[in-house]
Legacy VTK file of the C-alpha trace (Angstrom):
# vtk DataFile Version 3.0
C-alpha trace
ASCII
DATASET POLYDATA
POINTS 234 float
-23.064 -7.659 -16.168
-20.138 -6.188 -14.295
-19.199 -2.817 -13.981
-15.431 -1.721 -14.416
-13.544 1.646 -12.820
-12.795 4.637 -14.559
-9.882 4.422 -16.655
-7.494 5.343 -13.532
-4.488 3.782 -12.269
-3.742 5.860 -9.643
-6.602 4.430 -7.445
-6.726 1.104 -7.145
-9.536 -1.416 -5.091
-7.322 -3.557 -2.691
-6.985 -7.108 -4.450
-9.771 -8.721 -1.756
-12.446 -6.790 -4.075
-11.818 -8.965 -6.557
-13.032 -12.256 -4.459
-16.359 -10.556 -3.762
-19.561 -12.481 -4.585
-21.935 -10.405 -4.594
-25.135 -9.662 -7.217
-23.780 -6.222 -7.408
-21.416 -5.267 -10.093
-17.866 -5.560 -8.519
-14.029 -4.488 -9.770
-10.740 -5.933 -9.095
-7.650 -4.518 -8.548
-3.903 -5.048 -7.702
-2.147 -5.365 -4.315
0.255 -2.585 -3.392
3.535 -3.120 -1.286
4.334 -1.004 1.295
7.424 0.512 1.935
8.951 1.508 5.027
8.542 5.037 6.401
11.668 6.132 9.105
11.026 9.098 11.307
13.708 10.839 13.501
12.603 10.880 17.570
11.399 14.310 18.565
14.039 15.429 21.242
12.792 14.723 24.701
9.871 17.377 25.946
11.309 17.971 29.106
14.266 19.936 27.912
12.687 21.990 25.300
14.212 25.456 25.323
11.965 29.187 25.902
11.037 30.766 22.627
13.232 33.421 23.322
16.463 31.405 23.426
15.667 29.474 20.413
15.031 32.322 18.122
18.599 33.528 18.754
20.412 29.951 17.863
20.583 29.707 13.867
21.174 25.750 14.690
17.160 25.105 15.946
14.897 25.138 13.692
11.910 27.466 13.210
8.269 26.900 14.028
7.585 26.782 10.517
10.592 24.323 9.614
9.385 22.043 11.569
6.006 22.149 10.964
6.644 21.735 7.500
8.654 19.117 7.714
5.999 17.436 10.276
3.079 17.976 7.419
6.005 16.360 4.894
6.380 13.278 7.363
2.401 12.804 6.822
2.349 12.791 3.508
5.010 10.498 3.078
2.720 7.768 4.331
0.778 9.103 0.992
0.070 7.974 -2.862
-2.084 8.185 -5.479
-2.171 4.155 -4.780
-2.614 3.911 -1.306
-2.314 5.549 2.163
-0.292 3.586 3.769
-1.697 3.161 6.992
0.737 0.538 8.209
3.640 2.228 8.918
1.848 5.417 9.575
0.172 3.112 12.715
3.775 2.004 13.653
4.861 6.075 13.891
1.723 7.341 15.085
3.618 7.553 18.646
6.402 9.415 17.416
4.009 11.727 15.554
2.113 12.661 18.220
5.014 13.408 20.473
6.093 15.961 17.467
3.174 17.109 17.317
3.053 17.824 21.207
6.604 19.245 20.932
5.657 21.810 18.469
2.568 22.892 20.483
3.807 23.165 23.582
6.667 25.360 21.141
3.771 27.429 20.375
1.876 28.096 24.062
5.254 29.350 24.998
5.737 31.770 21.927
5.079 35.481 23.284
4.743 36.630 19.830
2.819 34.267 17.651
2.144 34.687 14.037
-0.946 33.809 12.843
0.206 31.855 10.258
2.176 29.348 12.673
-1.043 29.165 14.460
-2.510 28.407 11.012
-0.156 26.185 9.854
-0.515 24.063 13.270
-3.867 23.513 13.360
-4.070 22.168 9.787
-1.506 19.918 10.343
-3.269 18.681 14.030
-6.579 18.329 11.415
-4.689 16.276 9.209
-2.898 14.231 11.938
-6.438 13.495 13.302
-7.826 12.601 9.890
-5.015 10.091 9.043
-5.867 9.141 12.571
-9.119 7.798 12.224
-9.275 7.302 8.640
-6.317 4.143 10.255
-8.583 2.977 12.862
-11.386 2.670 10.028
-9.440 1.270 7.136
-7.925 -1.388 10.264
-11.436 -2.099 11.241
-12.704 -3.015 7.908
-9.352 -4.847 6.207
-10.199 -8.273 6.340
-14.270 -7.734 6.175
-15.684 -9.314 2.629
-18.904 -7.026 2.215
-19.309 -4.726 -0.781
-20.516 -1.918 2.107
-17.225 -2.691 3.903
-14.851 -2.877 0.633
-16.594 0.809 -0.452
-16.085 2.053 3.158
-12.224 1.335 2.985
-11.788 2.904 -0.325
-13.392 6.169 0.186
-12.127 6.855 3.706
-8.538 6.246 1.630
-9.478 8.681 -0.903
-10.243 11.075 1.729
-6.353 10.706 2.955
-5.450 10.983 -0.515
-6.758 14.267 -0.888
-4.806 15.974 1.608
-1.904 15.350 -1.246
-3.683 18.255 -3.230
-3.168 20.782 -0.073
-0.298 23.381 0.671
1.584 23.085 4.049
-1.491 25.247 5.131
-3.797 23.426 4.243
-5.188 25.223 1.085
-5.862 23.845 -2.038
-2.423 24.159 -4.405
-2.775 24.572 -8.115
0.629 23.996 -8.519
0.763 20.379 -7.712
2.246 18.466 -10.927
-1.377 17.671 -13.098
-3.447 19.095 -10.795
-6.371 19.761 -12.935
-6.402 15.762 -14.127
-5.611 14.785 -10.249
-9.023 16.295 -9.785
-10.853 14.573 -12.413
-9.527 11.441 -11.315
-10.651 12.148 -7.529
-14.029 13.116 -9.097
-14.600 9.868 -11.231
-13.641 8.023 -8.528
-15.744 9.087 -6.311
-18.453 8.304 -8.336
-17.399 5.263 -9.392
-17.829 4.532 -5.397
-21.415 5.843 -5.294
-22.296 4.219 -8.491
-21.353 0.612 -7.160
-23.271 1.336 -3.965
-26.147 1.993 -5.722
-26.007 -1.195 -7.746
-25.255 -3.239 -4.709
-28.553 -5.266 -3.262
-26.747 -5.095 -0.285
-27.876 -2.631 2.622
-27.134 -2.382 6.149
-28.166 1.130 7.392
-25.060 1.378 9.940
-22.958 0.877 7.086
-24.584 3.155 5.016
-24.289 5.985 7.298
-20.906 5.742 7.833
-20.115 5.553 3.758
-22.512 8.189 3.496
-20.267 10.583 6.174
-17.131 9.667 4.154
-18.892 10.770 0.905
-19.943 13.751 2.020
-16.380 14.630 3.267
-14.967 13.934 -0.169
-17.681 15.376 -1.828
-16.984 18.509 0.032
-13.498 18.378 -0.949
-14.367 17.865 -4.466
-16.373 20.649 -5.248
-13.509 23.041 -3.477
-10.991 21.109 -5.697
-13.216 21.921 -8.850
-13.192 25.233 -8.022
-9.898 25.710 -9.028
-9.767 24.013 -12.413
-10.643 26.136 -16.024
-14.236 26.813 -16.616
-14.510 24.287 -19.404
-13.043 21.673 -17.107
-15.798 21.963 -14.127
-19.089 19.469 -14.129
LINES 1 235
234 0 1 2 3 4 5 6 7 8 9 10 11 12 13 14 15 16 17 18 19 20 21 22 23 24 25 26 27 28 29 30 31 32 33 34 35 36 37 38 39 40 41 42 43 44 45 46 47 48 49 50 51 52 53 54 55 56 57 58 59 60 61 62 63 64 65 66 67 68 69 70 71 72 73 74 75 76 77 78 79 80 81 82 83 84 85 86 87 88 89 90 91 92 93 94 95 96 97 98 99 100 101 102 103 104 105 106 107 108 109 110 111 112 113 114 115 116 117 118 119 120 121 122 123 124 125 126 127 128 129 130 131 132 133 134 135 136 137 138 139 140 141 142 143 144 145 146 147 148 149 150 151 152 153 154 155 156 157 158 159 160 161 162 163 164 165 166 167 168 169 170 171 172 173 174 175 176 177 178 179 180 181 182 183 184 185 186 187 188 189 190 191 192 193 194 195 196 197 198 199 200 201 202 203 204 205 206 207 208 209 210 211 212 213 214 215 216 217 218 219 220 221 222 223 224 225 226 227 228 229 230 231 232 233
């Protein structure tokens, strides 16, 4: 007997699933092209202006342009189908030196607002969680196991989440069908758990990590859920 997914298409098991032979109940799925992700060079770190200076030219931007538009640049590696980890691996340099650029921005603000500060150190956290969740998802690509396969996916999901978070990193209701975003996070989530627990396979080391991951999204979940209509919670 083989279990299927949720009725879902916005998450999707990469295609390899689908070759598994395992005595576990497995799913397939379809493969996703990537497309390519272009972002500008920060200018050069050495010449970066005091705050002072810059809040007098209307021609550079704000702290809060451009950290918005550095938290946009992250989500663009971002769907409901996949995190695309590829590219976002090709502009992790550039990233980071944006990143650095901003911060260095900020230790030489006399006057900072709290919400910059804010602001910054979500987008660092989210930075750091594409980060690794990369590393992870480039460890276990080409690796076969069900453990591995259900590692990849929910350290994905946990990516896609951050698509469900303002610029500050709260949680925004006003993202287009929020409330069945949420329900589709939820299910598949447990469709995740529900294979493991199927699965004869076991390797403590791998269930560790997959449990981390769960917990993460779990986490995530049940701040997510807080948001939706009473009749609409589990």
């Amino acid at each position: 007997m083989k279990l299927t997914a949720p009725l879902t298409l916005i998450f999707l098991f990469p295609a390899f699933i689908s070759s598994l032979s395992v005595s576990s109940p497995t799913a397939g799925a379809h493969g996703i092209a990537s497309s390519q992700i272009h972002i500008s060079r920060p200018p050069n770190l050495t010449s970066i202006q005091p705050a002072t200076d810059m809040a007098n030219n209307p021609y550079i931007e704000t702290l809060e342009m451009q950290l918005e538009r550095f938290i946009a640049s992250l989500k663009s590696f971002i769907s409901w189908k996949r995190f695309d980890y590829e590219n976002f691996q090709r502009s992790m340099s550039m990233l980071w030196q944006q990143l650095s650029h901003i911060r260095l921005q900020l230790e030489h603000t006399a006057t900072l607002v709290q919400i910059e500060a804010e602001q910054f150190n979500y987008a660092e956290r989210a930075f750091r969680l594409m980060l690794d969740a990369t590393q992870s998802m480039v460890f276990f690509k080409n690796d076969h196991s069900l453990m591995q396969v259900l590692i990849y996916e929910i350290v994905q999901l946990n990516v896609q989440i951050l698509q469900l978070n303002t610029s500050m990193g709260n949680v925004d209701p006003s993202v287009p069908g929020f409330d069945y975003l949420v329900s589709e996070v939820r299910k598949q989530l447990g469709f995740l758990k529900s294979v493991l627990n199927f699965s004869k396979e076991k390797s403590d080391g791998l269930l560790f990590v997959f449990n981390l991951e769960y917990d993460k999204a779990r986490s995530s979940v049940l701040v997510l859920e807080s948001y939706l209509p009473m009749q609409k919670r589990l």
